[in-house]
MMTF fields as JSON, N, C-alpha, C and O atoms, coordinates in Angstrom:
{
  "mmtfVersion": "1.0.0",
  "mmtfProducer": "UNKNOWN",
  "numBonds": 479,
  "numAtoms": 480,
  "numGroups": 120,
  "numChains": 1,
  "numModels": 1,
  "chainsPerModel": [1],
  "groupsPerChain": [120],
  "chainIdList": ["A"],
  "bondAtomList": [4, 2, 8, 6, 12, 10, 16, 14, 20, 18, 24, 22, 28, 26, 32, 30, 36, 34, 40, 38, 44, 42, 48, 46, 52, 50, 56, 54, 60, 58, 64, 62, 68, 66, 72, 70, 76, 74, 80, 78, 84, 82, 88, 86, 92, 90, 96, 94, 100, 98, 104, 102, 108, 106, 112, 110, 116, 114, 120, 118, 124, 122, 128, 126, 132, 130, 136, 134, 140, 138, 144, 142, 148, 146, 152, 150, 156, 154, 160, 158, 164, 162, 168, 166, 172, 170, 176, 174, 180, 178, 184, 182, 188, 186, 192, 190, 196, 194, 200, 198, 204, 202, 208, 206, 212, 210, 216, 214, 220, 218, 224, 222, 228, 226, 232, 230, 236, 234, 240, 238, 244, 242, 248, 246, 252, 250, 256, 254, 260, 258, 264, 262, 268, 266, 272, 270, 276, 274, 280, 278, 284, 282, 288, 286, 292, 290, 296, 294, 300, 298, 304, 302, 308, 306, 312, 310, 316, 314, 320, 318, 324, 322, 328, 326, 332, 330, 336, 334, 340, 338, 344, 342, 348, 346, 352, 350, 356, 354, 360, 358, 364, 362, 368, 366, 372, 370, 376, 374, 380, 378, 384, 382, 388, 386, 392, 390, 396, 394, 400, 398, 404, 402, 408, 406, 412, 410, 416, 414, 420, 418, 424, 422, 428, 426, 432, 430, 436, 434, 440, 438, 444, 442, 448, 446, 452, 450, 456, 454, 460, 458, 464, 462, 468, 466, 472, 470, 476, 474],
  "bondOrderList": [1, 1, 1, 1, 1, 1, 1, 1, 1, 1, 1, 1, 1, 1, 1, 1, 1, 1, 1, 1, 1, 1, 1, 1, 1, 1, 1, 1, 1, 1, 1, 1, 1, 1, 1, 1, 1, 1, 1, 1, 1, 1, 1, 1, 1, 1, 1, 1, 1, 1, 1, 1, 1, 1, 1, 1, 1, 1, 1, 1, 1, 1, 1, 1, 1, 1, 1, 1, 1, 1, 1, 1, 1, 1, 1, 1, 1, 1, 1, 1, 1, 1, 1, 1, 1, 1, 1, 1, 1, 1, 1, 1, 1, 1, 1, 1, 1, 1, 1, 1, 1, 1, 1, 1, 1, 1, 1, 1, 1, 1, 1, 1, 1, 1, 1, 1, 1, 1, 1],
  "groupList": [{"groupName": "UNK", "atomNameList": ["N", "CA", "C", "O"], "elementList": ["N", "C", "C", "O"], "formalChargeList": [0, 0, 0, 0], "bondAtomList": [1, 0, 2, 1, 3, 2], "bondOrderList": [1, 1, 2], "singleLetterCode": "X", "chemCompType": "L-PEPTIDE LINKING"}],
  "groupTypeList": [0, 0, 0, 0, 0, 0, 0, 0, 0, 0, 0, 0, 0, 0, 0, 0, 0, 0, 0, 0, 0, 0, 0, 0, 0, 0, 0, 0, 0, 0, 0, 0, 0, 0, 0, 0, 0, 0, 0, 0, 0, 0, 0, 0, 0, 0, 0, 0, 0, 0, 0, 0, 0, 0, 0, 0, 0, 0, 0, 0, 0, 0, 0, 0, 0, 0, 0, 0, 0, 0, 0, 0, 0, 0, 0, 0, 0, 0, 0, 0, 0, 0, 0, 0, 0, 0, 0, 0, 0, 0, 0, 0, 0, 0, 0, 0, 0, 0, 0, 0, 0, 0, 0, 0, 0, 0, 0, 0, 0, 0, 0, 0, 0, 0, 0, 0, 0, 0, 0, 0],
  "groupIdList": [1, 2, 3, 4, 5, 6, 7, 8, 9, 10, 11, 12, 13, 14, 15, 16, 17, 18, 19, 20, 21, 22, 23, 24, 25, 26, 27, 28, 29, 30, 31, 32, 33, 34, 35, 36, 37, 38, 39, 40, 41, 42, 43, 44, 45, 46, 47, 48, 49, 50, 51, 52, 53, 54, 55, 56, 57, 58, 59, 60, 61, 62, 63, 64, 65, 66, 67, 68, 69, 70, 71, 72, 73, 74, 75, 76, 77, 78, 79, 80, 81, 82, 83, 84, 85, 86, 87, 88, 89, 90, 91, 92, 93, 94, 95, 96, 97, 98, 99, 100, 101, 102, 103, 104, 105, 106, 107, 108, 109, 110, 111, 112, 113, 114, 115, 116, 117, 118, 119, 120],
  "secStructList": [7, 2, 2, 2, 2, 2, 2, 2, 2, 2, 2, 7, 2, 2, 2, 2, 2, 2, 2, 2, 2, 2, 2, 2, 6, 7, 1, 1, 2, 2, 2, 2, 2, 2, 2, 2, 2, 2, 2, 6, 6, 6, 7, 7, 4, 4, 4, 2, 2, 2, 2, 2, 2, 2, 6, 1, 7, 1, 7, 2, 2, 2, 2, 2, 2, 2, 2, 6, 6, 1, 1, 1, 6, 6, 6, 7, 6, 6, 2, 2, 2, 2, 2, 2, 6, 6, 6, 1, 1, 1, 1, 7, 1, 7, 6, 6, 2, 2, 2, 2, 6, 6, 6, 7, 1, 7, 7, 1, 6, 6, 1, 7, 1, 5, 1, 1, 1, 7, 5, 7],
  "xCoordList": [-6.788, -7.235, -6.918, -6.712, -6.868, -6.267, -4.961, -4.736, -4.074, -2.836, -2.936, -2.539, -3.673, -3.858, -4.111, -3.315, -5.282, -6.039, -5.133, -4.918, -4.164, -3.436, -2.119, -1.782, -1.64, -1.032, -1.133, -0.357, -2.595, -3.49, -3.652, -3.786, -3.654, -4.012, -2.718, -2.939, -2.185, -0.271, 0.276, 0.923, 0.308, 0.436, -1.039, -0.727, -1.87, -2.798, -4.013, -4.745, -4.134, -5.398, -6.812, -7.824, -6.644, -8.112, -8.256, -9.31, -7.629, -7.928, -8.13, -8.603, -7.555, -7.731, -9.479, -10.378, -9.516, -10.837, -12.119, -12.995, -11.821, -12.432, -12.986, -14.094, -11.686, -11.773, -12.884, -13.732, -12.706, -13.157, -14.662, -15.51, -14.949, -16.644, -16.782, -17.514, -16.25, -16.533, -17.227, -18.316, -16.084, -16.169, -17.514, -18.544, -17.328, -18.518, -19.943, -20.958, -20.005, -20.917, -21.433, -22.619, -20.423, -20.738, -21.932, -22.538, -22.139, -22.812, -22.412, -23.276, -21.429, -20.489, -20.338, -19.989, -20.673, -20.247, -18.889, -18.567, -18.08, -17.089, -15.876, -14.896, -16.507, -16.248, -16.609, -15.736, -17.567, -18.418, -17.638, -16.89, -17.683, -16.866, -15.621, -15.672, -14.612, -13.407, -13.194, -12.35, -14.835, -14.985, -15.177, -14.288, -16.177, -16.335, -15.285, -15.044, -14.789, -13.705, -12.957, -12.718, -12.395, -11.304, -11.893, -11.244, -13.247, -14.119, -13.706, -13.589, -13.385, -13.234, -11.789, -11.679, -10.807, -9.446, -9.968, -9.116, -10.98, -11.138, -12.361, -12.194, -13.481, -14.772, -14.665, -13.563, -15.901, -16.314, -17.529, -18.201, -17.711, -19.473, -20.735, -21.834, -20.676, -21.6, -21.72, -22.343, -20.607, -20.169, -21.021, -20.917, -21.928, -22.698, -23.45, -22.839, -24.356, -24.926, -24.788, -25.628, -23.163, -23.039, -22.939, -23.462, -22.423, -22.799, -24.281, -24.689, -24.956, -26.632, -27.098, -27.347, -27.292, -27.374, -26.914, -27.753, -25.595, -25.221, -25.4, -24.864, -25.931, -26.644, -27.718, -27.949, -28.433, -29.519, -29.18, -30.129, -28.248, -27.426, -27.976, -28.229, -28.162, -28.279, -26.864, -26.764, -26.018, -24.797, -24.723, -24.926, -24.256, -23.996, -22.903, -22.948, -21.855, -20.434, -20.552, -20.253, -21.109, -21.439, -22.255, -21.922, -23.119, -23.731, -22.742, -22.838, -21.914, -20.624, -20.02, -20.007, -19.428, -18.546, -19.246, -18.7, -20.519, -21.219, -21.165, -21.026, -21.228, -21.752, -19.9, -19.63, -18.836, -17.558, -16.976, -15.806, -17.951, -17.478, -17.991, -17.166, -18.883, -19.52, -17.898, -17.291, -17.66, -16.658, -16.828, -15.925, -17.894, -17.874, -19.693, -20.64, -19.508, -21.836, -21.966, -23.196, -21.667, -21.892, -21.829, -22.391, -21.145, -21.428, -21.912, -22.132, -22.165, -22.672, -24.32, -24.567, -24.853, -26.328, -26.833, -27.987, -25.81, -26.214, -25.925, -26.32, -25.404, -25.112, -26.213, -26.472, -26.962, -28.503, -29.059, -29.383, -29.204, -29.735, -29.16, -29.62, -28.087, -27.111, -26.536, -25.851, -26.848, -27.261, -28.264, -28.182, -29.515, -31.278, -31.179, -31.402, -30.7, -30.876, -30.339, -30.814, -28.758, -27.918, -28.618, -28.022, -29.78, -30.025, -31.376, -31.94, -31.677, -33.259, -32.888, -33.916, -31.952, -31.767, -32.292, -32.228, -32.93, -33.4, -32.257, -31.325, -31.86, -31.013, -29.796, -29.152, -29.377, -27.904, -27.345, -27.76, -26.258, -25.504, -25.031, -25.102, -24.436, -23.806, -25.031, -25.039, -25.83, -27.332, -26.464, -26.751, -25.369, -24.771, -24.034, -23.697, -23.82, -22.755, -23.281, -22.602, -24.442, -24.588, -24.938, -25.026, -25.119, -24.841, -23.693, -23.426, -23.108, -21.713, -20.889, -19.941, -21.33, -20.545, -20.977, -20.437, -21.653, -22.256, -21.068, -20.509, -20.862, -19.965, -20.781, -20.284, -22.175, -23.387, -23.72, -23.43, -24.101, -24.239, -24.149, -23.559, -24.929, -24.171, -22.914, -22.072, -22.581, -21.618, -21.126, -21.522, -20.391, -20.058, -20.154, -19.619, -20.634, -20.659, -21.706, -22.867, -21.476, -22.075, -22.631, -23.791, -21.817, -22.17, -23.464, -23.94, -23.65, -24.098, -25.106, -26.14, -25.1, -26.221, -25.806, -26.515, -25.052, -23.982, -22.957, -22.032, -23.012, -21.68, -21.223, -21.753, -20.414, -19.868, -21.102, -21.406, -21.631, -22.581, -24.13, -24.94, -24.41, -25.478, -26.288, -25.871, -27.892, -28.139, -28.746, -28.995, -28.961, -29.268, -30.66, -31.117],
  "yCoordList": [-3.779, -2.885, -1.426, -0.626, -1.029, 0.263, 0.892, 2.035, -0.27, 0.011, 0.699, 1.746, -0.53, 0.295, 1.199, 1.971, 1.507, 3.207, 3.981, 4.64, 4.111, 4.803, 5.124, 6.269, 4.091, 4.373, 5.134, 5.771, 4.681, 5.421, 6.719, 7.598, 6.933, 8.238, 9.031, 10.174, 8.88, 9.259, 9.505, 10.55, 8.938, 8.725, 9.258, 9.103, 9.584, 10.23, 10.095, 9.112, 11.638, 11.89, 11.925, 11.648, 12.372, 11.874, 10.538, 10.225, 9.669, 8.564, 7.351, 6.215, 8.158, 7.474, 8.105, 7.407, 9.4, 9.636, 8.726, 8.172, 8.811, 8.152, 6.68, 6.26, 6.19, 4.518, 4.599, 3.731, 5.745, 5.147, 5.418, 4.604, 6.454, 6.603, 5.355, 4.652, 4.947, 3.892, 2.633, 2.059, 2.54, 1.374, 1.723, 1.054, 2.969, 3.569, 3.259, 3.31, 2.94, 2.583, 1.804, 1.806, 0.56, -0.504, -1.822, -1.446, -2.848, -3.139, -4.609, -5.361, -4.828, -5.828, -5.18, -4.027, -6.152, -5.379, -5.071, -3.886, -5.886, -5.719, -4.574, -4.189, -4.218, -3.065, -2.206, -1.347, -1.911, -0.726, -0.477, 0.5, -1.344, -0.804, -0.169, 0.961, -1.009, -0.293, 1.317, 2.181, 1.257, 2.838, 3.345, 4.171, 3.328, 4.093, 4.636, 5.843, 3.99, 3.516, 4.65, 5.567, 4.624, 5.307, 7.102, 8.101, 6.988, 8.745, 9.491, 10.623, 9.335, 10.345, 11.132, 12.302, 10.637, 10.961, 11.558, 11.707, 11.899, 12.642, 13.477, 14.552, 13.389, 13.749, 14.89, 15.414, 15.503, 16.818, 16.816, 15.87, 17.855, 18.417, 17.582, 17.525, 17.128, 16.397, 14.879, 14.239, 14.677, 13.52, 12.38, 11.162, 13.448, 13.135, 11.882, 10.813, 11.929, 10.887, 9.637, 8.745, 9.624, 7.582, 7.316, 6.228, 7.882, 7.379, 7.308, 6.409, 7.959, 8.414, 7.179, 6.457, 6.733, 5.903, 4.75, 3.878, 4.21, 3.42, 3.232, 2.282, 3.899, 3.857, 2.726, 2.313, 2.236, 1.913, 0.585, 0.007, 0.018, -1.366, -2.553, -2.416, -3.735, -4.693, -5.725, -6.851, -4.725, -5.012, -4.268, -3.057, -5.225, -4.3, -3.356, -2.221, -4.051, -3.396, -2.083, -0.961, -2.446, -1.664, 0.089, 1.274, -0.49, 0.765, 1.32, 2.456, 0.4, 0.968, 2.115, 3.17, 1.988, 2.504, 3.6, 4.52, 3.339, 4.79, 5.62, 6.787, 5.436, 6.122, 6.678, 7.874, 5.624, 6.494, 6.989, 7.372, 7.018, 7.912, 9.574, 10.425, 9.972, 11.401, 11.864, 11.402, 12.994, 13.286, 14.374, 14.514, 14.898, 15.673, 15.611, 16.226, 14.662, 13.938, 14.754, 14.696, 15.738, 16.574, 17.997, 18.72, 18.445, 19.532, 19.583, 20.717, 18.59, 19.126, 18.475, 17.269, 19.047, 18.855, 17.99, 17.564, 17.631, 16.809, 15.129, 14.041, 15.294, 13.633, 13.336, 12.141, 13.92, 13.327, 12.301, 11.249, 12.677, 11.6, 9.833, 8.691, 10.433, 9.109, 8.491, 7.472, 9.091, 8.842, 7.726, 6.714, 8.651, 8.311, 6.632, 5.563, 7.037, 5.684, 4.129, 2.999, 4.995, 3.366, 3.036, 2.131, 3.649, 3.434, 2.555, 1.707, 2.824, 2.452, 0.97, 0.293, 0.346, -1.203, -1.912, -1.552, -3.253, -4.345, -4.62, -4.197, -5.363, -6.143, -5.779, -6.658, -5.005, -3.409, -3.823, -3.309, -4.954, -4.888, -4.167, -4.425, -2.973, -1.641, -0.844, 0.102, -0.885, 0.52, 1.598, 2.715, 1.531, 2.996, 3.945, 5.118, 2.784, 3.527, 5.303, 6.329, 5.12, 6.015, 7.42, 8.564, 6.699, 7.74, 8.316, 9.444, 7.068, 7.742, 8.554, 9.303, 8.316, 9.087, 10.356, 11.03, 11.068, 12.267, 13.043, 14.114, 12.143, 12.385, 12.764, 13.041, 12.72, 12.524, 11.248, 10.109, 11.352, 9.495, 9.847, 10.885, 8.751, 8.354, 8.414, 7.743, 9.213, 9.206, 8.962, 9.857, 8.019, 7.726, 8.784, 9.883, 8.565, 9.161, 10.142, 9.735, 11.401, 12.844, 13.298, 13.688, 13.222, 13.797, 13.07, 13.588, 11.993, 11.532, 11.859, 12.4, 11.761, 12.373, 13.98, 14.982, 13.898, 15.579, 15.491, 14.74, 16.465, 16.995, 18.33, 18.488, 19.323, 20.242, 20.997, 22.14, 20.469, 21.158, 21.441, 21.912, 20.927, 20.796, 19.839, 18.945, 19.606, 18.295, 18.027, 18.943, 16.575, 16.558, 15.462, 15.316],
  "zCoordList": [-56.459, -57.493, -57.139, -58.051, -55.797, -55.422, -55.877, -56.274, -55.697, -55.92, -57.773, -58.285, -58.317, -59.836, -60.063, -60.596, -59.777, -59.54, -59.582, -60.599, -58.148, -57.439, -58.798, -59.102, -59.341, -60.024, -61.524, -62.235, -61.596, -63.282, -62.94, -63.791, -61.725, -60.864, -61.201, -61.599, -61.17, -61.21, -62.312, -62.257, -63.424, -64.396, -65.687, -66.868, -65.531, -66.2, -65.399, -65.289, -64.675, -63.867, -64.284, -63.641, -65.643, -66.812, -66.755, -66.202, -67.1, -67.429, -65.964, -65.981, -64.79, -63.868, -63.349, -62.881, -63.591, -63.257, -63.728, -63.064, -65.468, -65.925, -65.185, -64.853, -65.127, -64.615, -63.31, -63.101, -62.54, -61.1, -61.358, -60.993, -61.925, -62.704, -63.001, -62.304, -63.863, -64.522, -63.535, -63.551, -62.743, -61.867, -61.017, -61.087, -60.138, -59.304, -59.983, -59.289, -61.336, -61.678, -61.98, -62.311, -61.948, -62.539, -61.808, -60.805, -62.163, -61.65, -60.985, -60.535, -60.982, -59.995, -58.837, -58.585, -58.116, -56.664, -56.582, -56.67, -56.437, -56.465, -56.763, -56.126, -58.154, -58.667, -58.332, -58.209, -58.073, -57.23, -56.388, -56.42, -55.465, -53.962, -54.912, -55.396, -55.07, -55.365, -56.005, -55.766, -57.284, -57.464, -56.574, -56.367, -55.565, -54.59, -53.688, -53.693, -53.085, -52.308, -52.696, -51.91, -54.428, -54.994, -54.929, -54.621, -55.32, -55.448, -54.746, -55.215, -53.667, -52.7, -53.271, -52.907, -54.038, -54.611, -55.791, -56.667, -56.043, -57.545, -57.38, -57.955, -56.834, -56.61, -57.176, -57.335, -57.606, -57.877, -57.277, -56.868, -57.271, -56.809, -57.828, -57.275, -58.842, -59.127, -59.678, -60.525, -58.541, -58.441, -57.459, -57.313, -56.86, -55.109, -56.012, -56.016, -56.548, -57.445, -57.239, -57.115, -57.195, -57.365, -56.253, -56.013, -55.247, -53.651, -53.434, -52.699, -53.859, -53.873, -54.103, -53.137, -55.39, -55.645, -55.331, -55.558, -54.753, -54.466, -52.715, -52.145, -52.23, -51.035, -50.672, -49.536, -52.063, -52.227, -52.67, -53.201, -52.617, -53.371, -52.553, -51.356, -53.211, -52.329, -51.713, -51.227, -52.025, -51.132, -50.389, -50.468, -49.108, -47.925, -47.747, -47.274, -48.23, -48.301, -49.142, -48.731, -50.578, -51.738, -50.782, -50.825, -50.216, -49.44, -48.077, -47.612, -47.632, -46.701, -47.242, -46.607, -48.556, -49.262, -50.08, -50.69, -49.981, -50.281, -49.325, -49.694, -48.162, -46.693, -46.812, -46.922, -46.766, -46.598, -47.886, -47.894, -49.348, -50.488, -49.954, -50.283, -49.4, -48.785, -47.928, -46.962, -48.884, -48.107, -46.587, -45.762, -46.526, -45.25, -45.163, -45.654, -44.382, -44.629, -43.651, -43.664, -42.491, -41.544, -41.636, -40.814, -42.635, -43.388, -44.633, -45.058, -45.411, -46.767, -47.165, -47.177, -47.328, -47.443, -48.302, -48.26, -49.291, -50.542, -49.648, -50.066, -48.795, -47.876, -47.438, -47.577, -46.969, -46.281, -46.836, -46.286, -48.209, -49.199, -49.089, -49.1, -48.999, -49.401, -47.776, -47.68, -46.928, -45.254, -44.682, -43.986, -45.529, -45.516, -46.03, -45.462, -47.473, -48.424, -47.821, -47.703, -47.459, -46.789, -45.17, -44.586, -44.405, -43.09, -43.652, -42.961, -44.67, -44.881, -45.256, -45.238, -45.537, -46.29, -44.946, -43.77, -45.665, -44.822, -44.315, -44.999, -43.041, -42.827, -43.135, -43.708, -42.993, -43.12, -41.271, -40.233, -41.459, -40.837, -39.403, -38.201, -40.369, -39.967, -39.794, -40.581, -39.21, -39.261, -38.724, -39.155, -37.8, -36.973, -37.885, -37.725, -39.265, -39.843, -40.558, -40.579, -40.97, -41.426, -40.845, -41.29, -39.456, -38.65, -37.785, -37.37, -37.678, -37.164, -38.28, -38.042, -39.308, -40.678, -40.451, -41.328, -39.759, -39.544, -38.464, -38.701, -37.186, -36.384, -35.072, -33.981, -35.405, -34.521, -33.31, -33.677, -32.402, -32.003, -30.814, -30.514, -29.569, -28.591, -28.211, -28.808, -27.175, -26.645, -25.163, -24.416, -24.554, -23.342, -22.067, -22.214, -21.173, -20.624, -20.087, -20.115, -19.589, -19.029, -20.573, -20.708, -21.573, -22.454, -23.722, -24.733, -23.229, -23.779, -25.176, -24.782, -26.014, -27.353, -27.305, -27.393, -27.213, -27.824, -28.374, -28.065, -29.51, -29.485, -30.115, -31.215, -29.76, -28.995, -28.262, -28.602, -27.484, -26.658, -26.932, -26.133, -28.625, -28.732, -28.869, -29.605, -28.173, -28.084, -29.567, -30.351, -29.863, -31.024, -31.298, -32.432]
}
């Protein structure tokens, strides 16, 4: 389904926008992911929403692809939400993910629970 996108994307950027809203919202998993997945190639600022929301999915993947629709979850303040939401699921797989999406975490070594020098 990427490859489609990619190409609706190319060929009319409205209408590919459209589609991936569309999908980002839908309520197939399936689809979801692939909107999500695709958001990050179109996003706007009040776009944060469907990752937000889709944080909160009872798919696991579905909430993956929220955590990697946040395009910079370590600088932008509106990611917390959608951080918070995908760590809080029962039985969430991936629990690190939403924190390694930060760029925060354990780290090997001397340095351990830092990074660039501040502890966290």
């Amino acid at each position: 389904m990427q490859a489609e996108i990619a190409t609706l994307l190319v060929a009319d950027p409205v209408a590919g926008r459209e589609l991936i809203l569309e999908l980002a919202r839908s309520i197939a998993p399936e689809r979801r992911r692939a909107g999500l997945q695709a958001l990050g190639s179109v996003a706007e600022a009040g776009d944060v929403g469907l990752p937000e929301k889709a944080a909160g999915h009872l798919d696991s993947d579905v909430r993956l692809m929220a955590i990697e629709a946040v395009v910079d979850p370590a600088g932008d303040d509106r990611a917390f939400p959608v951080l918070v939401a995908a760590s809080m699921q029962q039985g969430h797989s991936r629990m690190s993910s939403p924190i390694a999406a930060t760029g925060y975490g354990p780290e090997p070594g001397p340095q351990r629970g830092r990074r660039g020098g501040a502890m966290i």
